[in-house]
CHARMM-style PDB file with segment names, atoms N, HN, CA, C and O in Angstrom:
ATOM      1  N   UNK     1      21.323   4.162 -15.399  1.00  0.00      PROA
ATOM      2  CA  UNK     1      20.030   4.077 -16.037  1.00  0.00      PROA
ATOM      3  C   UNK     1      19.736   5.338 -16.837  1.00  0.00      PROA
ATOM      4  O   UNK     1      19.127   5.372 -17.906  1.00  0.00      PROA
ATOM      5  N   UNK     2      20.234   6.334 -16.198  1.00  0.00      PROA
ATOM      6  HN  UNK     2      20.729   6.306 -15.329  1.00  0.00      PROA
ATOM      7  CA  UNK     2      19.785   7.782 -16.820  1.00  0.00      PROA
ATOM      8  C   UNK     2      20.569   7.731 -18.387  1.00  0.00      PROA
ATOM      9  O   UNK     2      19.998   7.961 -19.452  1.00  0.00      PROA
ATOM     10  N   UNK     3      21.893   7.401 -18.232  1.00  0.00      PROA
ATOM     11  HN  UNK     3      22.358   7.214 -17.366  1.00  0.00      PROA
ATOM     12  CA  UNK     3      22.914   7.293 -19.243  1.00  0.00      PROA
ATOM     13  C   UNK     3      21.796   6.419 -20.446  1.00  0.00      PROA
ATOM     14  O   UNK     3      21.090   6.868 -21.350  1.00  0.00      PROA
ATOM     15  N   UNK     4      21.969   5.405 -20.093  1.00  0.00      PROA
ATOM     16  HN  UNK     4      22.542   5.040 -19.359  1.00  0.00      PROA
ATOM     17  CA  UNK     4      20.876   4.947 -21.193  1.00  0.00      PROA
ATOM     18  C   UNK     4      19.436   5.140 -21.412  1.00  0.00      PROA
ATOM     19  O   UNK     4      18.686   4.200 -21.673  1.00  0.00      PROA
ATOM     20  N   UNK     5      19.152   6.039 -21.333  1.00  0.00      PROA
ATOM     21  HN  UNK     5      19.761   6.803 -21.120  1.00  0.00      PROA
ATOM     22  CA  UNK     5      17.707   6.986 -21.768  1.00  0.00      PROA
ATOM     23  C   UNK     5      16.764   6.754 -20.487  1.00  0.00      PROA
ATOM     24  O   UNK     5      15.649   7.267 -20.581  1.00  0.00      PROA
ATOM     25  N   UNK     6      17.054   6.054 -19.304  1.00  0.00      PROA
ATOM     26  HN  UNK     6      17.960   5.637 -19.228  1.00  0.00      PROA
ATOM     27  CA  UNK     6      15.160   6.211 -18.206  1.00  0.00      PROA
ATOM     28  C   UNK     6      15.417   7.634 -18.378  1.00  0.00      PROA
ATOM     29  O   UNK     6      16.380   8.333 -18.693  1.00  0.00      PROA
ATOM     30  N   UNK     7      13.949   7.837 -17.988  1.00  0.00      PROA
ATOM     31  HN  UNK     7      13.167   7.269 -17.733  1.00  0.00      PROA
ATOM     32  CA  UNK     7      13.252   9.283 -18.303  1.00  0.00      PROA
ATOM     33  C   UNK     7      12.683   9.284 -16.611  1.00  0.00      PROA
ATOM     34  O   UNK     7      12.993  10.288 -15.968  1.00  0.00      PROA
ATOM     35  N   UNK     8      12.180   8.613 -16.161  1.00  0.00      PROA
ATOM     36  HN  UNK     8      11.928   7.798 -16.682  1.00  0.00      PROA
ATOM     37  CA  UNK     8      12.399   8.542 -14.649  1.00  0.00      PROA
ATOM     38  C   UNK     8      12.403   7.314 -14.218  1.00  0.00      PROA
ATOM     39  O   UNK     8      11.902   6.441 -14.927  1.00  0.00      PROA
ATOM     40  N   UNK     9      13.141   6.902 -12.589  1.00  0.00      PROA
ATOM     41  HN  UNK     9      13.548   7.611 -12.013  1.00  0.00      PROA
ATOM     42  CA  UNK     9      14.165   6.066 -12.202  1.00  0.00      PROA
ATOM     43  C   UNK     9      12.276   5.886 -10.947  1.00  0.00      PROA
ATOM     44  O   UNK     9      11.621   6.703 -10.299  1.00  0.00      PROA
ATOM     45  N   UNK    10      12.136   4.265 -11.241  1.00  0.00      PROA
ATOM     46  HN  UNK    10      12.668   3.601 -11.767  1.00  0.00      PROA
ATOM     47  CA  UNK    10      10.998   4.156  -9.901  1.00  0.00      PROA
ATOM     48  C   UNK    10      11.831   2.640  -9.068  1.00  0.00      PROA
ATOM     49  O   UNK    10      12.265   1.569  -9.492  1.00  0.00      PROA
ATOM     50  N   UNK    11      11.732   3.313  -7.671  1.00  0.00      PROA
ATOM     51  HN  UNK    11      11.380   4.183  -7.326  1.00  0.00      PROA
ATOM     52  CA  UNK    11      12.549   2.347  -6.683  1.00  0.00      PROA
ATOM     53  C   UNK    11      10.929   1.533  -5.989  1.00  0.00      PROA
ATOM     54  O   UNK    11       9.835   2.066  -5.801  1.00  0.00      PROA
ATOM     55  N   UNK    12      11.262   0.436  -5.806  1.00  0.00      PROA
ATOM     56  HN  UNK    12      12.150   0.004  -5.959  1.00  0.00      PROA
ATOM     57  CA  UNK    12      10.608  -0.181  -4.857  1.00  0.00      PROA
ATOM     58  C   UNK    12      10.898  -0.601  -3.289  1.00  0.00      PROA
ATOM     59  O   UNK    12      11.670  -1.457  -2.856  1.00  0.00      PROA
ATOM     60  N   UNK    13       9.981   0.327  -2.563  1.00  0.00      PROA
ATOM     61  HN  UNK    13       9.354   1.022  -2.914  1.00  0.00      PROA
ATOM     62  CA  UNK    13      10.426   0.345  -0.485  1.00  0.00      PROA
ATOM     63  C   UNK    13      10.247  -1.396  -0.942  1.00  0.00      PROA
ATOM     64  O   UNK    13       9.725  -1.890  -1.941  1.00  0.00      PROA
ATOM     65  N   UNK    14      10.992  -2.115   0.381  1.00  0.00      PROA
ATOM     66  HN  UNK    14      11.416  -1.714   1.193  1.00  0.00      PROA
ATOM     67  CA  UNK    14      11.105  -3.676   0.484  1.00  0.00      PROA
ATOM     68  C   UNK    14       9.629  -3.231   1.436  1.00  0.00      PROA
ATOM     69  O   UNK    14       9.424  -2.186   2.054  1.00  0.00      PROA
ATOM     70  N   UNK    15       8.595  -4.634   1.257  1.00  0.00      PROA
ATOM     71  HN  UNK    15       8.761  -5.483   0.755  1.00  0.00      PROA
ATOM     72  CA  UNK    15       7.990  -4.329   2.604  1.00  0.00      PROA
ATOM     73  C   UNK    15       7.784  -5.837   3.025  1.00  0.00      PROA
ATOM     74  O   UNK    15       7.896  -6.759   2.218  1.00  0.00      PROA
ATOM     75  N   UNK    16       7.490  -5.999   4.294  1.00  0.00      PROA
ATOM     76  HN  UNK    16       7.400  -5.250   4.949  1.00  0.00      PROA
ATOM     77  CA  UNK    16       7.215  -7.530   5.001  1.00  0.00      PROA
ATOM     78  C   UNK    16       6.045  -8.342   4.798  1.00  0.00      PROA
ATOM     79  O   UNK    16       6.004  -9.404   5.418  1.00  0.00      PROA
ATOM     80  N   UNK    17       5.132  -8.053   4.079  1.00  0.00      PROA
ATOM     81  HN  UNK    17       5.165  -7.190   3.575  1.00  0.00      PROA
ATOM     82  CA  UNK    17       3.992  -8.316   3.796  1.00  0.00      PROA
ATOM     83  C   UNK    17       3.492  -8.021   2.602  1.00  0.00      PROA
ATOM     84  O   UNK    17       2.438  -7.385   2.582  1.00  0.00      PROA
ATOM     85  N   UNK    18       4.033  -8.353   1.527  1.00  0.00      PROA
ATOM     86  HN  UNK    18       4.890  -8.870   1.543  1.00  0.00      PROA
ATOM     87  CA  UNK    18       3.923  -7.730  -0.178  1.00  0.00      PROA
ATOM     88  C   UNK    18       2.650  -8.899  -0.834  1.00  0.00      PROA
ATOM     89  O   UNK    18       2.690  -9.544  -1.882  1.00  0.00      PROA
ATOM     90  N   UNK    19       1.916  -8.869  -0.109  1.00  0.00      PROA
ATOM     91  HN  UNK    19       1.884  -8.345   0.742  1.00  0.00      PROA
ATOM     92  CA  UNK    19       0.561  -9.669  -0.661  1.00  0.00      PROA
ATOM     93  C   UNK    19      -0.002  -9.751  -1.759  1.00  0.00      PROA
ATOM     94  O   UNK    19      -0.418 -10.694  -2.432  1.00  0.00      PROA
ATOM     95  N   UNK    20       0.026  -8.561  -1.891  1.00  0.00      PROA
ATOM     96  HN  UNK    20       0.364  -7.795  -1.344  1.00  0.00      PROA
ATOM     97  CA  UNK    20      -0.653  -7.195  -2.458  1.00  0.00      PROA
ATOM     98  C   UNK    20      -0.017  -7.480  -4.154  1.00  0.00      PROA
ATOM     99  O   UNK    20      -0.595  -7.619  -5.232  1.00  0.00      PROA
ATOM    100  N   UNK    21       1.273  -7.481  -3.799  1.00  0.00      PROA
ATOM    101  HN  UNK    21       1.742  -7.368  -2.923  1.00  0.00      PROA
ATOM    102  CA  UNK    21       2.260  -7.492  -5.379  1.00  0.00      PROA
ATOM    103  C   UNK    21       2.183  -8.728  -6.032  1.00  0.00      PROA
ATOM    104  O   UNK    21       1.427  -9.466  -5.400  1.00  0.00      PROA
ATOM    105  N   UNK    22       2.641  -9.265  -7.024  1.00  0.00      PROA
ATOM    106  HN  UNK    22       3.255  -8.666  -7.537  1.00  0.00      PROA
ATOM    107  CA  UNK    22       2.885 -10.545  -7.616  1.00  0.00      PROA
ATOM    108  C   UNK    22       4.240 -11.345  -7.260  1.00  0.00      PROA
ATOM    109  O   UNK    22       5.245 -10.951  -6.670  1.00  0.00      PROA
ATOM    110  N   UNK    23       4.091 -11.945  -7.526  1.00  0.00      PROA
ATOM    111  HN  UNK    23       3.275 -12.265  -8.006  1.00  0.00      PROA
ATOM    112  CA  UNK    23       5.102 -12.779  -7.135  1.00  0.00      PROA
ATOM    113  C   UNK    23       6.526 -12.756  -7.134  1.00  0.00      PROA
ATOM    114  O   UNK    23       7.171 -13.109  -6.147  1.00  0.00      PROA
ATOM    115  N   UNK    24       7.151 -12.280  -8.402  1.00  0.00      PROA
ATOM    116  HN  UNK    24       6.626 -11.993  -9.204  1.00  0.00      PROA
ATOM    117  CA  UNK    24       8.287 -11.555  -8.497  1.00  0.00      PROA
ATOM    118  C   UNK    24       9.041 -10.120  -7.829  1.00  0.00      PROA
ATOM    119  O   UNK    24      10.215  -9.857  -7.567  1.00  0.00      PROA
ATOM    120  N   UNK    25       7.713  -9.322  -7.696  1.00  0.00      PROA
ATOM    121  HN  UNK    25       6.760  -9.535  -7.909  1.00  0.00      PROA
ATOM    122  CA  UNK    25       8.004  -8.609  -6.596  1.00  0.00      PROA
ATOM    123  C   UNK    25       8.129  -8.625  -5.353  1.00  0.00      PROA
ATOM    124  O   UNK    25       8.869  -7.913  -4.675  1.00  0.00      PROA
ATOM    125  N   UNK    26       6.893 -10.027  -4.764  1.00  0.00      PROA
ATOM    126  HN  UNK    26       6.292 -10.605  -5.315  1.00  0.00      PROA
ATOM    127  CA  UNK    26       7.129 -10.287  -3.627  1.00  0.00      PROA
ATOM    128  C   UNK    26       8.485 -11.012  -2.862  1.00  0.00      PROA
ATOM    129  O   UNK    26       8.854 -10.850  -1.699  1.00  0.00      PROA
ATOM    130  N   UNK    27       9.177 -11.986  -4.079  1.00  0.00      PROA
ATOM    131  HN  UNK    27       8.877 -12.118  -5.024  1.00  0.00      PROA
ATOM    132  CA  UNK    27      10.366 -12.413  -4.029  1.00  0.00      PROA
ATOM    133  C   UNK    27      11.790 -11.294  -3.914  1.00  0.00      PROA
ATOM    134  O   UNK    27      12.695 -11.259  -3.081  1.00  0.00      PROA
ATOM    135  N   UNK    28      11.460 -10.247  -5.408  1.00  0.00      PROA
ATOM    136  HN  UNK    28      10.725 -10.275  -6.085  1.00  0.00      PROA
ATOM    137  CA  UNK    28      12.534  -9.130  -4.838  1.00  0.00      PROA
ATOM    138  C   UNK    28      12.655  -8.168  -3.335  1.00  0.00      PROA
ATOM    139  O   UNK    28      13.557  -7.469  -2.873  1.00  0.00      PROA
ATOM    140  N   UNK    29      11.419  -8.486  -2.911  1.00  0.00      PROA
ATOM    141  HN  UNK    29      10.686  -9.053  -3.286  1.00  0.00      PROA
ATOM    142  CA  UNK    29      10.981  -7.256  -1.579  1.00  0.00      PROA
ATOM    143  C   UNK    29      12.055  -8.326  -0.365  1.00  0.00      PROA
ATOM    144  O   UNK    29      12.890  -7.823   0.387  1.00  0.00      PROA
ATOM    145  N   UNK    30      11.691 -10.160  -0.463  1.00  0.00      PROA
ATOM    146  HN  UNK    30      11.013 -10.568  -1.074  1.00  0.00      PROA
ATOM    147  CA  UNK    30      12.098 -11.098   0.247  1.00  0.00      PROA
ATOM    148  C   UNK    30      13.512 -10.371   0.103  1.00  0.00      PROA
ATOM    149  O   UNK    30      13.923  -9.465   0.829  1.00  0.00      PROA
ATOM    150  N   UNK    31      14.161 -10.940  -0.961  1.00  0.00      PROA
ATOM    151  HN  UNK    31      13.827 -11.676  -1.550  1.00  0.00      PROA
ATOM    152  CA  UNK    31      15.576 -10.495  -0.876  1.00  0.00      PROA
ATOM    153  C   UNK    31      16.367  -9.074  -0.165  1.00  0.00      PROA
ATOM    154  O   UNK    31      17.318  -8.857   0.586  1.00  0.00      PROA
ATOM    155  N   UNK    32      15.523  -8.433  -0.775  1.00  0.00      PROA
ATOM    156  HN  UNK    32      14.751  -8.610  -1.386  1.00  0.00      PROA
ATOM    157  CA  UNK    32      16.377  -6.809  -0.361  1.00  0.00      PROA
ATOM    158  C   UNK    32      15.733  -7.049   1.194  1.00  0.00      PROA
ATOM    159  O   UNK    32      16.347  -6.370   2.017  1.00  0.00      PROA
ATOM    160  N   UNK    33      14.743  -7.778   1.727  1.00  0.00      PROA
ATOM    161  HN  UNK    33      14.243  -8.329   1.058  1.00  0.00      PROA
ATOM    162  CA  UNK    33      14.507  -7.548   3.317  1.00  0.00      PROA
ATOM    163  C   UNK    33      15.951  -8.268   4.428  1.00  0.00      PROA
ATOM    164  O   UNK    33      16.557  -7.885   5.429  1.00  0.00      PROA
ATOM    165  N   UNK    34      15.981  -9.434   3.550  1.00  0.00      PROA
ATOM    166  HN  UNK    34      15.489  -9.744   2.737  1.00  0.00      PROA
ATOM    167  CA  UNK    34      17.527 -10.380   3.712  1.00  0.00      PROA
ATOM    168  C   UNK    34      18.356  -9.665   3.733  1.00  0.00      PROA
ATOM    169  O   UNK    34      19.083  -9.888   4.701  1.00  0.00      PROA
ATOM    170  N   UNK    35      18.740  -8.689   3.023  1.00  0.00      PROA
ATOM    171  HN  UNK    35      18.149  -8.507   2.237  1.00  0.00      PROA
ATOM    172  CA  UNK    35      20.182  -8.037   3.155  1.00  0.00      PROA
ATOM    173  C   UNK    35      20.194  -7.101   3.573  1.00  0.00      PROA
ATOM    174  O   UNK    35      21.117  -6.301   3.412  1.00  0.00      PROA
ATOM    175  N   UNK    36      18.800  -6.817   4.496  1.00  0.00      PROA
ATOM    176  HN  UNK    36      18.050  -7.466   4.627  1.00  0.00      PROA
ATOM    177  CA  UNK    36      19.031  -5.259   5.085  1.00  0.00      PROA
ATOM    178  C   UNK    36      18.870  -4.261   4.645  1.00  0.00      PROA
ATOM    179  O   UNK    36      19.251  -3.245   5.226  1.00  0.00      PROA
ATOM    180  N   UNK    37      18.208  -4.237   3.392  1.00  0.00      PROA
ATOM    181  HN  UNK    37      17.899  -5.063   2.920  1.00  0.00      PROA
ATOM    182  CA  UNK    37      17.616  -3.108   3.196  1.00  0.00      PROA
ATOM    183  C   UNK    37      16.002  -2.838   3.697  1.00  0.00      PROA
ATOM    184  O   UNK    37      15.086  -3.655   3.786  1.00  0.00      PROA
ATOM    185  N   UNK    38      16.014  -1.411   3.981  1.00  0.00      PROA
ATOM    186  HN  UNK    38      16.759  -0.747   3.909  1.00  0.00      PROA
ATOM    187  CA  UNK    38      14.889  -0.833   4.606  1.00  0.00      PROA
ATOM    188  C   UNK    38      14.319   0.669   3.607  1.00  0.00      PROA
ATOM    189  O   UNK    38      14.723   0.850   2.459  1.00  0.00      PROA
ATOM    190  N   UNK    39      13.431   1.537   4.249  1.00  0.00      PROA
ATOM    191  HN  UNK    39      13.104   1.390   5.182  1.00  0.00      PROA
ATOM    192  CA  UNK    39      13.111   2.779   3.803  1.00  0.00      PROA
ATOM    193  C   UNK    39      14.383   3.435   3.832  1.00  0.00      PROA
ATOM    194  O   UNK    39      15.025   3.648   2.803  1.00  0.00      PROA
ATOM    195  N   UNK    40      14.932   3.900   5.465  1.00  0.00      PROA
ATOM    196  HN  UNK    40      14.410   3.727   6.301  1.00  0.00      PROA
ATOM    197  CA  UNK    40      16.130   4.323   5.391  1.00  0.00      PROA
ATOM    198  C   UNK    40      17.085   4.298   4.437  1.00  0.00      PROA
ATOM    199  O   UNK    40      17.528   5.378   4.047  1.00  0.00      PROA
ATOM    200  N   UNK    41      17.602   3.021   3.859  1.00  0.00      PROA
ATOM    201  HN  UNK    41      17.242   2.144   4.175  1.00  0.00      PROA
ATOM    202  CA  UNK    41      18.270   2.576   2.651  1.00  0.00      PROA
ATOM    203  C   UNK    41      18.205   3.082   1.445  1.00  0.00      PROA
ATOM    204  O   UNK    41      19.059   3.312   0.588  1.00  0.00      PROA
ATOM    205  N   UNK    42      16.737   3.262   1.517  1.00  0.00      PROA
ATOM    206  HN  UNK    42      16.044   3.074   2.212  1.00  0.00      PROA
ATOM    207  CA  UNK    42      16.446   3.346  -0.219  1.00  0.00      PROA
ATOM    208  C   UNK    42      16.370   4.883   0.074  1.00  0.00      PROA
ATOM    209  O   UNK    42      16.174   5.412  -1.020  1.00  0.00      PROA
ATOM    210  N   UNK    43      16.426   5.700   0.906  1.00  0.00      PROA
ATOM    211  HN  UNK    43      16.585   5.270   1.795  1.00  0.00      PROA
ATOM    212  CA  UNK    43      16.130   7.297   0.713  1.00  0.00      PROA
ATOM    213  C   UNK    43      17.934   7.682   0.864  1.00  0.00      PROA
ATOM    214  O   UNK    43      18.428   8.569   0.168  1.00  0.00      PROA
ATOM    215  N   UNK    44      18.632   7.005   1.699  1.00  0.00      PROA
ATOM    216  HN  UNK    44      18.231   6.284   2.264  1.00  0.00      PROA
ATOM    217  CA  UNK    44      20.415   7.181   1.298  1.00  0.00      PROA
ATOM    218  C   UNK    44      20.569   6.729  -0.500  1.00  0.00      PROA
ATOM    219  O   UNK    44      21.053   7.418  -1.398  1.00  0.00      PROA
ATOM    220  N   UNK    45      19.984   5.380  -0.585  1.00  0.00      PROA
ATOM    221  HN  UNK    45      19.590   4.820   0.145  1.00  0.00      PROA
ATOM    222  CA  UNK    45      20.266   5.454  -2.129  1.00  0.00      PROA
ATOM    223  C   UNK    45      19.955   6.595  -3.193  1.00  0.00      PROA
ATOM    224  O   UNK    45      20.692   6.962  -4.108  1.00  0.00      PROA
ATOM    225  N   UNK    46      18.363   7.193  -2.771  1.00  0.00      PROA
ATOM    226  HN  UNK    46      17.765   6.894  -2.027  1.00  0.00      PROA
ATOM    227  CA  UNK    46      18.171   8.486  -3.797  1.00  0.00      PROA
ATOM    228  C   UNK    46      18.777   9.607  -3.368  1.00  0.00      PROA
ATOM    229  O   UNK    46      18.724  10.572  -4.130  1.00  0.00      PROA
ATOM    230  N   UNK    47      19.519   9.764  -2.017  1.00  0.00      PROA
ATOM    231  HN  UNK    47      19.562   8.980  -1.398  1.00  0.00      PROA
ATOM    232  CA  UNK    47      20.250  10.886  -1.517  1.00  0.00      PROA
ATOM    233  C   UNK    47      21.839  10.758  -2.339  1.00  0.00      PROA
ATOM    234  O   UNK    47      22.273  11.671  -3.040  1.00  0.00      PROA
ATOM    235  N   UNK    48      22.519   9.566  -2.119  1.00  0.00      PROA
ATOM    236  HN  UNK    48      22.166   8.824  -1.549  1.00  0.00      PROA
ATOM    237  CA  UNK    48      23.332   9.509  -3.088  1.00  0.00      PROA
ATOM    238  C   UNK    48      23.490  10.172  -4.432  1.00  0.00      PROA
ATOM    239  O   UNK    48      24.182  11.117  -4.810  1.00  0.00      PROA
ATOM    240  N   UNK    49      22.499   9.258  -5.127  1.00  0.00      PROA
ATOM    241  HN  UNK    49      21.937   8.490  -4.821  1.00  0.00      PROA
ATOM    242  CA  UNK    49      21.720   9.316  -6.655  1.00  0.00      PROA
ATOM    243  C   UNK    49      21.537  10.973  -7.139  1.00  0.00      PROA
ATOM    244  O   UNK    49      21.627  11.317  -8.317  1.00  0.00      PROA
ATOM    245  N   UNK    50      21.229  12.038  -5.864  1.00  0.00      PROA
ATOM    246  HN  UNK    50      21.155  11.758  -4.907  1.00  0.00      PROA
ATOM    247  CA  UNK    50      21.000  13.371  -6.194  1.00  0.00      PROA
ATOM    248  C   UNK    50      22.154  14.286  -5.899  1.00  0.00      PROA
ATOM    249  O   UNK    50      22.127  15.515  -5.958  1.00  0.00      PROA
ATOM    250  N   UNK    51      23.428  13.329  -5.490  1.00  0.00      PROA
ATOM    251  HN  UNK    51      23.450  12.331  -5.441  1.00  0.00      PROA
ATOM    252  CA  UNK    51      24.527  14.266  -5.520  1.00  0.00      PROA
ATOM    253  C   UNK    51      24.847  14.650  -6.638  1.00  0.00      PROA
ATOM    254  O   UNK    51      25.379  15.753  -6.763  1.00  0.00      PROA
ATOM    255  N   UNK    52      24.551  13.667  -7.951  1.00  0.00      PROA
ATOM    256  HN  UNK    52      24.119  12.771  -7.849  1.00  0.00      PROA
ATOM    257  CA  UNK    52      25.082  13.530  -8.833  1.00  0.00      PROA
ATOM    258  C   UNK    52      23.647  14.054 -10.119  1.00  0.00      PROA
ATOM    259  O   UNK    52      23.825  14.671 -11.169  1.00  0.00      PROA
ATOM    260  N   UNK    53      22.532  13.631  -9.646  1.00  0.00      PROA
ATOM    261  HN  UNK    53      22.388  13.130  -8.792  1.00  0.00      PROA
ATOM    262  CA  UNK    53      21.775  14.448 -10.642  1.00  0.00      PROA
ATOM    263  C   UNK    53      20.528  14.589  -9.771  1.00  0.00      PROA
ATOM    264  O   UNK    53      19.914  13.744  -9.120  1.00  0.00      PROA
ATOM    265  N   UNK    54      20.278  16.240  -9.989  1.00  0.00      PROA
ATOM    266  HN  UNK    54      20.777  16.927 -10.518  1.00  0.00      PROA
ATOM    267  CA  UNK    54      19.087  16.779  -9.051  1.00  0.00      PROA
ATOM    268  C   UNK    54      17.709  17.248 -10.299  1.00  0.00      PROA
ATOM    269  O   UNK    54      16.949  18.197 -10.104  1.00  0.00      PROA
ATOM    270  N   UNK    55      17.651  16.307 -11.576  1.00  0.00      PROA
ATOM    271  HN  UNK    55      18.268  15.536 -11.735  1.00  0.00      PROA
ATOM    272  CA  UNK    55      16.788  16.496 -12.546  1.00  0.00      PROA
ATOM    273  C   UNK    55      16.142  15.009 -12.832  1.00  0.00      PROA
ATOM    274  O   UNK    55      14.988  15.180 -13.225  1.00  0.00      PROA
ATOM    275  N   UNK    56      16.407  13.901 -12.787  1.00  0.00      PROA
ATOM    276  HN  UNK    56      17.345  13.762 -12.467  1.00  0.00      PROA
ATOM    277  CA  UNK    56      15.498  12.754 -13.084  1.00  0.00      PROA
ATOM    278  C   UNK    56      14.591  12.803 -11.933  1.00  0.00      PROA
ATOM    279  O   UNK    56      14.824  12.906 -10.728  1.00  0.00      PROA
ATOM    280  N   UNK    57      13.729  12.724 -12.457  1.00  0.00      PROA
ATOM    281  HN  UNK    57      13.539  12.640 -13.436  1.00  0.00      PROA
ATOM    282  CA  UNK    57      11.782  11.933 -11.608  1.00  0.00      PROA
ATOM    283  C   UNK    57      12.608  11.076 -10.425  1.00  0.00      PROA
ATOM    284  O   UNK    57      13.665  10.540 -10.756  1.00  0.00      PROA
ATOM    285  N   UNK    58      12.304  10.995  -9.559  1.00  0.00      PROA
ATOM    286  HN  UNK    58      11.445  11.431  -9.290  1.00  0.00      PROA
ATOM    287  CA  UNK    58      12.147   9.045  -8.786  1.00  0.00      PROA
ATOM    288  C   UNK    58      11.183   9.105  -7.930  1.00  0.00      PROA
ATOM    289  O   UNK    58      10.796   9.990  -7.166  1.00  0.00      PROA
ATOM    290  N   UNK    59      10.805   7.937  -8.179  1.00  0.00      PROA
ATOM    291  HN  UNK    59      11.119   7.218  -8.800  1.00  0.00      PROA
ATOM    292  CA  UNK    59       9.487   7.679  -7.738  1.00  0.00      PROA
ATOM    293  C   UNK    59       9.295   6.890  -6.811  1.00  0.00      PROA
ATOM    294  O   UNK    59       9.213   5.810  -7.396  1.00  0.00      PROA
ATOM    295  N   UNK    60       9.175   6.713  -5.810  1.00  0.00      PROA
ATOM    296  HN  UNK    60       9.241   7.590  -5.335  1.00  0.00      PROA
ATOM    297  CA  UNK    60       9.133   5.200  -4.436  1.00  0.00      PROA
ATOM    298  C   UNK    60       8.256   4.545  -4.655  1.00  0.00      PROA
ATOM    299  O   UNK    60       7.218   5.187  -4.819  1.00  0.00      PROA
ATOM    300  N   UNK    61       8.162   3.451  -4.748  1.00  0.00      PROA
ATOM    301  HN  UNK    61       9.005   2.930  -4.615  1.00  0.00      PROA
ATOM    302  CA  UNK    61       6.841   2.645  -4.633  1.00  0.00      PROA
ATOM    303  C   UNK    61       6.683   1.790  -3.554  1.00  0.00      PROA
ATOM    304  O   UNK    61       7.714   1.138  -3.392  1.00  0.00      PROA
ATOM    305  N   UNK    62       5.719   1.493  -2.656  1.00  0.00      PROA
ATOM    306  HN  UNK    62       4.882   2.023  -2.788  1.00  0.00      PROA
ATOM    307  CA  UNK    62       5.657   0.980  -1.482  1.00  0.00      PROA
ATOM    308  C   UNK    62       4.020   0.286  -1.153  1.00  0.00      PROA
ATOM    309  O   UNK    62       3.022   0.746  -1.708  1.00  0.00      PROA
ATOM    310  N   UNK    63       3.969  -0.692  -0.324  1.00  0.00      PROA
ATOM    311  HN  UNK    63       4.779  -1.065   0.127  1.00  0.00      PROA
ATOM    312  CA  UNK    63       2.560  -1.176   0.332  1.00  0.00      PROA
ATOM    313  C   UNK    63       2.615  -1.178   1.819  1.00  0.00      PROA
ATOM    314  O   UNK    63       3.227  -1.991   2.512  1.00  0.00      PROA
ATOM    315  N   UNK    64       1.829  -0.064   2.268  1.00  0.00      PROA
ATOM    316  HN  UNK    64       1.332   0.597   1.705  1.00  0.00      PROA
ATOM    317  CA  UNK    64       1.960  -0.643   3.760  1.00  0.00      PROA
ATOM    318  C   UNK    64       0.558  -1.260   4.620  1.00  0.00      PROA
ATOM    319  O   UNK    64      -0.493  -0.633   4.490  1.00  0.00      PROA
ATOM    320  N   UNK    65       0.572  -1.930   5.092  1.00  0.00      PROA
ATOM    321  HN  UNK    65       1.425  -2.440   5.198  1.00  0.00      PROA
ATOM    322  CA  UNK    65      -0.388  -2.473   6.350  1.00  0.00      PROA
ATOM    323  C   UNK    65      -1.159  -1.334   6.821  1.00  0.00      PROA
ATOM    324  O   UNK    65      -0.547  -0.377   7.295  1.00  0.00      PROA
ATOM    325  N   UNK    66      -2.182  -1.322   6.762  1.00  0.00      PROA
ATOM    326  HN  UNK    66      -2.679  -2.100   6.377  1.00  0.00      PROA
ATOM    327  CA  UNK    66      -2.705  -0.008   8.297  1.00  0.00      PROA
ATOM    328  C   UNK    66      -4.074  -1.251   8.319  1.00  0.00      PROA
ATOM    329  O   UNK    66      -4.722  -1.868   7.473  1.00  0.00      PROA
ATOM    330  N   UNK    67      -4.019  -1.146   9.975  1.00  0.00      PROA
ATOM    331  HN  UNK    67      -3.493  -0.645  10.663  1.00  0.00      PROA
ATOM    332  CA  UNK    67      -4.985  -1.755  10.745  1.00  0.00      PROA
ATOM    333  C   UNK    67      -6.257  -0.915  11.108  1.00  0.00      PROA
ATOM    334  OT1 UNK    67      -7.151  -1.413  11.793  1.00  0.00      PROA
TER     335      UNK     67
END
């Protein structure tokens, strides 16, 4: 992504309850929950991601529940 010009890289946490989002997101959150991805996941993915460059933005985006 960087290669082709993003200026910063924004990940979306999967969450179990994406109400909140539209529909397409709530469907991508479905999927990545299916295959096991979690928070954990996505912070190895930007840990990866910063072996290799410790200068692009990333940004998490997430909804959580509080009761």
């Amino acid at each position: 992504m960087v290669a082709a010009g993003a200026d910063v890289i924004e990940l979306g946490v999967p969450f179990s309850d994406p109400m909140a989002d539209g529909p397409t997101i709530q469907r991508a959150s479905e999927r990545a929950l299916k295959q096991g991805m979690s928070l954990r996941g996505v912070l190895e993915l930007v840990s990866e991601f910063r072996r290799n460059n410790d200068t692009t933005p990333i940004v998490l985006i997430g909804l959580w529940k509080s009761d």
